[in-house]
Short mmCIF file of the C-alpha atoms (twelve columns), coordinates in Angstrom:
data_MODEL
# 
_entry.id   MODEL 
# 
loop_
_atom_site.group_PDB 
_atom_site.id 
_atom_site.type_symbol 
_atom_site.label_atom_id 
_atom_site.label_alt_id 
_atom_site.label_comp_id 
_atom_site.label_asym_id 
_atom_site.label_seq_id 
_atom_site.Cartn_x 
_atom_site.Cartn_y 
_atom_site.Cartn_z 
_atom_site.pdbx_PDB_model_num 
ATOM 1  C CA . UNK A 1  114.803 -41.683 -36.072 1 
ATOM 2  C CA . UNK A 2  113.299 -42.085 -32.899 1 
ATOM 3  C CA . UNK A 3  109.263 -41.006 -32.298 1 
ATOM 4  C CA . UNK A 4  109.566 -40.811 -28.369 1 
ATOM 5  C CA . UNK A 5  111.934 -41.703 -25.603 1 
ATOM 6  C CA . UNK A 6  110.032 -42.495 -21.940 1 
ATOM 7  C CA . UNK A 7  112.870 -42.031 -18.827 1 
ATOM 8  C CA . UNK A 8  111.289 -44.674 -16.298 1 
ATOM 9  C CA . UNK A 9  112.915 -43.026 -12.837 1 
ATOM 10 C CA . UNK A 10 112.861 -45.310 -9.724  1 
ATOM 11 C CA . UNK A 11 112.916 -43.325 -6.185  1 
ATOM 12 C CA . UNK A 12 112.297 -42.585 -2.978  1 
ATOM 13 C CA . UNK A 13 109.450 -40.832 -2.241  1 
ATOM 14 C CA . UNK A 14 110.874 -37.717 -0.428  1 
ATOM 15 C CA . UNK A 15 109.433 -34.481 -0.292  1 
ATOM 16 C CA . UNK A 16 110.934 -32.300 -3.274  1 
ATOM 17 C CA . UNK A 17 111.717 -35.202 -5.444  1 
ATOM 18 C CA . UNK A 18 109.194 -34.154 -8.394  1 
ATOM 19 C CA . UNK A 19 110.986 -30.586 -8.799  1 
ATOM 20 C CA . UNK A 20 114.318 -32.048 -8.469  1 
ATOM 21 C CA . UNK A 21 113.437 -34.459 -11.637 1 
ATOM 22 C CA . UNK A 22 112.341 -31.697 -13.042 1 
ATOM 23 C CA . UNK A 23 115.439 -29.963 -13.515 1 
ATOM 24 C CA . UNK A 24 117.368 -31.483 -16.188 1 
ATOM 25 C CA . UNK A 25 114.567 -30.154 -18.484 1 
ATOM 26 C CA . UNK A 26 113.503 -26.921 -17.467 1 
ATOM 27 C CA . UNK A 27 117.528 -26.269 -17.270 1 
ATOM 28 C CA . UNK A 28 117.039 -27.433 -21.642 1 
ATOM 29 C CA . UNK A 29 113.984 -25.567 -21.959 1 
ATOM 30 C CA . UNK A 30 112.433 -28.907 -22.712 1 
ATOM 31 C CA . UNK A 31 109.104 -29.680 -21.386 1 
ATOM 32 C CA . UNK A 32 107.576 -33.611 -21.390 1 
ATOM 33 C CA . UNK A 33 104.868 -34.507 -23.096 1 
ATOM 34 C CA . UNK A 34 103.761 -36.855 -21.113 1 
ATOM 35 C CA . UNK A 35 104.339 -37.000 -16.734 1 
ATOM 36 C CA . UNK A 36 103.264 -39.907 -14.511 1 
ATOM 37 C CA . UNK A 37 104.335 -40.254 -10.786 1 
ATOM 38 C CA . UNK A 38 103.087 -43.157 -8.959  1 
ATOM 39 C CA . UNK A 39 104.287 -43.802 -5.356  1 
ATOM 40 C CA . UNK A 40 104.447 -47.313 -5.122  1 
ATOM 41 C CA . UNK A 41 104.856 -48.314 -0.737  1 
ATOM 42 C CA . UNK A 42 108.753 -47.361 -0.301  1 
ATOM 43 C CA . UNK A 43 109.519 -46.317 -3.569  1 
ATOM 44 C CA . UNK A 44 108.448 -43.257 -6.065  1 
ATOM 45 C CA . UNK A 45 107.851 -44.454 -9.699  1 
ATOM 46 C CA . UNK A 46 108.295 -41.168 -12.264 1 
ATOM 47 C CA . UNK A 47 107.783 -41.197 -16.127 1 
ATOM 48 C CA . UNK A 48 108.394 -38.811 -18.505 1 
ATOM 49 C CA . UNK A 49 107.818 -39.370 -22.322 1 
ATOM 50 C CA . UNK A 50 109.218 -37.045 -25.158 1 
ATOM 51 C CA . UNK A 51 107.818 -36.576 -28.489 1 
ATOM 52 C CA . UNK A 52 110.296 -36.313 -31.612 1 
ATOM 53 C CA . UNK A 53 112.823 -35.536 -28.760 1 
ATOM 54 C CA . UNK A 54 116.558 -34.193 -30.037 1 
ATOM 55 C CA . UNK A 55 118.587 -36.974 -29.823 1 
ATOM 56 C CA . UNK A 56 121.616 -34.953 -28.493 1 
ATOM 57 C CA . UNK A 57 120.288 -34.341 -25.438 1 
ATOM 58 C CA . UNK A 58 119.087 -37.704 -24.418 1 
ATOM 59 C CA . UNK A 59 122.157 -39.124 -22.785 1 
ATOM 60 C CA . UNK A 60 122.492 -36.006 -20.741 1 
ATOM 61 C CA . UNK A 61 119.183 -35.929 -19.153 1 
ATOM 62 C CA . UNK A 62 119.066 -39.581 -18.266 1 
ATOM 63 C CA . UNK A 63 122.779 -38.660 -16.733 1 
ATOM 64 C CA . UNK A 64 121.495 -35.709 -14.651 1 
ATOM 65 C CA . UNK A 65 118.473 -37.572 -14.018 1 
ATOM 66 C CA . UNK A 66 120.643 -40.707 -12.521 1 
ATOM 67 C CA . UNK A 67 122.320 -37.930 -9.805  1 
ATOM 68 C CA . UNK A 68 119.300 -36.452 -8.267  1 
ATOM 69 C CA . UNK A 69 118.948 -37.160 -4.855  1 
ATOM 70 C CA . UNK A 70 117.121 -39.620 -3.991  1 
ATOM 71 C CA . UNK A 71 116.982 -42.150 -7.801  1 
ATOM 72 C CA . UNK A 72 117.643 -45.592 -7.222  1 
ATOM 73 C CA . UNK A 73 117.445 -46.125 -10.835 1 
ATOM 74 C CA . UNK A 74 116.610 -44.907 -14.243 1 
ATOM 75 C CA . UNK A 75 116.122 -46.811 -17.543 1 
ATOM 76 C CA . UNK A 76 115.512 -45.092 -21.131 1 
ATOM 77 C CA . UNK A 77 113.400 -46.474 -23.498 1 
ATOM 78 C CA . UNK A 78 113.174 -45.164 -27.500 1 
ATOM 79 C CA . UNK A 79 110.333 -45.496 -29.325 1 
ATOM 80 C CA . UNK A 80 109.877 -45.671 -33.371 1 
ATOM 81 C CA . UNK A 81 107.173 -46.472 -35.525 1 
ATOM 82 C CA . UNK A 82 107.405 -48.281 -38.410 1 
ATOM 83 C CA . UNK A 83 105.884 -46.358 -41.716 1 
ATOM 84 C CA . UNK A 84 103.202 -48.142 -43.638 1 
ATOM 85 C CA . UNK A 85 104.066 -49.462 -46.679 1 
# 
């Protein structure tokens, strides 16, 4: 089971972007736990980090996330932590 799941988004740092990235999880009624946005010279570095997210939906928000205007790139990464013994 995964604990968390961080979407790293790489952009460009146009007005509007935030909202736009936004979207995939307001339209899921999903909101992260966790939100950084860094601008970084000519590009926009965005995180988001879910706790105990539904895996169902995982693949579809990186997708809609990948075809906002704007995203050069985005990369998931799952998180899981091992249970003591």
């Amino acid at each position: 089971m995964t604990d968390s799941v961080t979407f790293a988004v790489l952009a460009l740092p146009e007005p509007g972007l935030l909202p736009r990235l936004l979207q995939p999880f307001a339209k899921r009624d999903i909101t992260p736990d966790h939100m950084l946005a860094e601008r970084q010279g000519e590009e926009m570095r965005v995180t988001f980090t879910l706790h105990a997210p539904d895996p169902g939906v995982l693949h579809l928000i990186a997708g809609n996330l990948g075809q906002v205007i704007g995203v050069l790139e985005v990369r998931v990464q799952e998180s899981r932590w091992a249970e003591a013994a």
